[in-house]
C-alpha positions as CSV (number, residue, x, y, z in Angstrom):
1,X,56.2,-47.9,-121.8
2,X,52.6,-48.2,-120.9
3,X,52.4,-51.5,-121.7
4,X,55.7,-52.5,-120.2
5,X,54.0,-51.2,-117.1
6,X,50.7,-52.7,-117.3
7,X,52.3,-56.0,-117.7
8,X,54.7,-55.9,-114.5
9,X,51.6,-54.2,-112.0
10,X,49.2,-57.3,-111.5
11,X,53.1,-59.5,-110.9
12,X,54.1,-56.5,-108.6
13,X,51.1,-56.6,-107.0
14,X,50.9,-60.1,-106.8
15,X,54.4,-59.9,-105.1
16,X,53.4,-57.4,-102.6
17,X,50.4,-59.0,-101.8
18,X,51.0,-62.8,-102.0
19,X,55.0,-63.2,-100.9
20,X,54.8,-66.4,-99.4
21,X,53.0,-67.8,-102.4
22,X,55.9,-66.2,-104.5
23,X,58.7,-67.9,-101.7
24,X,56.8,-71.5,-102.1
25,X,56.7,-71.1,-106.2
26,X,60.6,-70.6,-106.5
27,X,61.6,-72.9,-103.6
28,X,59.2,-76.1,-105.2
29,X,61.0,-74.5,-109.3
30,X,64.1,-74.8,-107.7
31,X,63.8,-78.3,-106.0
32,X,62.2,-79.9,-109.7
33,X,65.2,-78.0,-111.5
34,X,67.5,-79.9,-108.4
35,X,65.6,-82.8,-108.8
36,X,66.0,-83.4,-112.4
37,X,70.0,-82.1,-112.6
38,X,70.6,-84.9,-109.7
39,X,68.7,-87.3,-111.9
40,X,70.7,-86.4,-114.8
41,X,73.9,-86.8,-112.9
42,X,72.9,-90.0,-111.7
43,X,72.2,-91.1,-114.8
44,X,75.7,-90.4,-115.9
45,X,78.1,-90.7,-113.1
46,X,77.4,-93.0,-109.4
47,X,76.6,-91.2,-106.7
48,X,77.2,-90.8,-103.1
49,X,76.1,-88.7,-100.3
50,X,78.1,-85.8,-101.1
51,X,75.6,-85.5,-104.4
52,X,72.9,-85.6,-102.5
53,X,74.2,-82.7,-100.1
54,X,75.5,-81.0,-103.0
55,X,72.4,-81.0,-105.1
56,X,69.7,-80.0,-102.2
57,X,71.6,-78.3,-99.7
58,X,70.6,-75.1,-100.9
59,X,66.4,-75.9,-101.0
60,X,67.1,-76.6,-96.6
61,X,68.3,-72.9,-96.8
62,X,65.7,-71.5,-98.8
63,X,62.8,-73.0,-96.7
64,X,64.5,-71.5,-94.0
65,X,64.4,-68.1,-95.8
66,X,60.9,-68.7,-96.6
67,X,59.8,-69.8,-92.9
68,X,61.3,-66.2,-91.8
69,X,59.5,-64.6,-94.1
70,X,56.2,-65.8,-93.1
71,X,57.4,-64.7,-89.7
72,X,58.3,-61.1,-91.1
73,X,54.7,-60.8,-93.0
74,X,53.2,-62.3,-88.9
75,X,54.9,-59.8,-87.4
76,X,53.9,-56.7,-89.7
77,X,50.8,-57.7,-89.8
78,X,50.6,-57.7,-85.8
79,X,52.6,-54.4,-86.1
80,X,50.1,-52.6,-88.4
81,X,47.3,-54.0,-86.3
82,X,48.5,-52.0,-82.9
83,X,49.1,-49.2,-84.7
84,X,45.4,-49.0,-86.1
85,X,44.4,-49.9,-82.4
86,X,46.9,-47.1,-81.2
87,X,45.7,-44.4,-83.5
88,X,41.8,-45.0,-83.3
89,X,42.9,-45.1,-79.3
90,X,44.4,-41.7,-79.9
91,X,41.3,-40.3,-82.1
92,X,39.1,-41.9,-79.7
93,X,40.9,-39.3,-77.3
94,X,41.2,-36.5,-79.7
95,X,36.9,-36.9,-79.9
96,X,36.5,-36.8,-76.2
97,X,38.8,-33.8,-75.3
98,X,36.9,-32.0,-77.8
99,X,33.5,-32.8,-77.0
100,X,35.0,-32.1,-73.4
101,X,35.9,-28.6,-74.4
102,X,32.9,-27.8,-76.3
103,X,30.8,-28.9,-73.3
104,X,33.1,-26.8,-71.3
105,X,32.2,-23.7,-73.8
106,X,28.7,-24.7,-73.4
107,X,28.4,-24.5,-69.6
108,X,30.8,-21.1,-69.2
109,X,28.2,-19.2,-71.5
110,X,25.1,-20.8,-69.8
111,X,26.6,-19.7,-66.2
112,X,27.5,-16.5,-67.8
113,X,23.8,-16.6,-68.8
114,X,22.3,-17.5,-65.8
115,X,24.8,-16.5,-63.0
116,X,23.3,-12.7,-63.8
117,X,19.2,-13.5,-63.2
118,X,20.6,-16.3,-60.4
119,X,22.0,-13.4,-58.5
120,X,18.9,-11.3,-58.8
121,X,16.6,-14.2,-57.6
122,X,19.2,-14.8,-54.3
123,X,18.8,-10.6,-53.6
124,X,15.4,-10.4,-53.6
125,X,14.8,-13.8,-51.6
126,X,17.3,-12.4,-49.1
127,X,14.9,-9.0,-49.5
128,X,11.5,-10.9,-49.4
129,X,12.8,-13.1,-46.1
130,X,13.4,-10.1,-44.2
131,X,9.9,-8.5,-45.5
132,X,8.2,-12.0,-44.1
133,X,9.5,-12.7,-41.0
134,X,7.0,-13.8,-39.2
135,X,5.6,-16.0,-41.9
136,X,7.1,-19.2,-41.5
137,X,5.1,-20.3,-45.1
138,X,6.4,-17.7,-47.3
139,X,10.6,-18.2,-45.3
140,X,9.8,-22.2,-45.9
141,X,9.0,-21.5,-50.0
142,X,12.2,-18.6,-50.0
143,X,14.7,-21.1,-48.4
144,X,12.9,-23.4,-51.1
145,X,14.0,-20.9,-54.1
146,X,17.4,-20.4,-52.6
147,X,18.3,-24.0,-52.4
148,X,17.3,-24.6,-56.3
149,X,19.3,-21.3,-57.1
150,X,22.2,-22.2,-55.2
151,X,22.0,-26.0,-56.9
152,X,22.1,-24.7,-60.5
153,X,25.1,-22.5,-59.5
154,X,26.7,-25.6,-57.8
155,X,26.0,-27.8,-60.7
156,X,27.4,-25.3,-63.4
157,X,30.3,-24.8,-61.3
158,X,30.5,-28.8,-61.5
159,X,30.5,-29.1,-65.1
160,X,33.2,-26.0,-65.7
161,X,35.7,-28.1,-63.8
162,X,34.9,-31.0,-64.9
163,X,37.9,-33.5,-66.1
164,X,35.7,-35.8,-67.9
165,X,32.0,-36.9,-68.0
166,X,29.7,-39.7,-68.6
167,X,26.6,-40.5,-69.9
168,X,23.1,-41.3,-67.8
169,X,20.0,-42.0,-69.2
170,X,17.3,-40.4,-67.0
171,X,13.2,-40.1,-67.7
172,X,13.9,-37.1,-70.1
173,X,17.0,-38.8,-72.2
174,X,20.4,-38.9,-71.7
175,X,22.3,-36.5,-69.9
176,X,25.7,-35.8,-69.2
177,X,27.4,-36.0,-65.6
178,X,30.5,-34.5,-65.2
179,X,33.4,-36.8,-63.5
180,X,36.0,-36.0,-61.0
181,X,36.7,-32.2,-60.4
182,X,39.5,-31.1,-62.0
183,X,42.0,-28.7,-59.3
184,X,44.6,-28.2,-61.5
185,X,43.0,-25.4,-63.2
């Protein structure tokens, strides 16, 4: 049985692979076996058009059969190409909603992290402007402090609602932006 098998695989395979090939090696068998009966007929008997028809009508049929074939092989083929495009499409889009949400993850336990010693910063600079206020130096350097506290909160509220981000390459390496604000949330 092993053997029977090891015999048809490379022919199956060969069919699988190569069915055109296959089509063009029984239509040119088929048109010397045509060939050689009309000869032999000729031989024997005249002839007339209807011989002719009669002997090779068939091989106009099987080229035909063989054309739409090629045409069925095209057309998988362009099938099975837009279906790899379609599903590395998809796991291109599987990759970024995940990397969204883990960046998502990221930035909910940093603000979670920093939200706590932001707060405590903004008290006492609202403590320490009312201390110092007649020293314009020490309000300019508070406002100073409150504006970079209240730009990290904005930015890791930015990056929580995110939809999507991008990449920028800055002095320090690449860092992520987020895109458009997503309300739906």
């Amino acid at each position: 049985m092993r053997a029977i098998k090891r015999f048809f695989k490379p022919l199956a395979d060969f069919v699988v692979k190569y069915p055109a090939v296959l089509s063009g090696y029984i239509i040119y068998a088929y048109l010397f076996l045509a060939t050689m009966n009309f000869y032999r007929e000729v031989k024997s008997a005249g002839h007339n058009v209807f011989d002719y028809v009669q002997n090779f009508d068939s091989l106009l049929w099987m080229w035909l059969l063989a054309y739409a074939l090629v045409r069925v092989i095209e057309y998988r083929s362009k099938l099975a190409n837009e279906e790899k495009k379609r599903l590395q499409h998809e796991q291109t889009a599987q990759i970024s909603l995940v990397q969204l949400n883990t960046l998502k993850e990221v930035v909910r336990a940093l603000q979670h992290d920093i939200n706590n010693p932001l707060t405590i910063i903004l008290a006492f600079a609202r403590r320490a402007e009312k201390a110092a206020q007649d020293q314009p130096d020490v309000l300019k350097s508070l406002a100073e402090i409150k504006t970079a506290a209240d730009r990290i909160a904005h930015r890791l509220t930015e990056f929580s609602q995110a939809h999507s981000y991008t990449s920028e390459v800055s002095p320090v390496g690449t860092l992520a932006v987020p895109g458009p604000r997503d309300d739906t949330a």
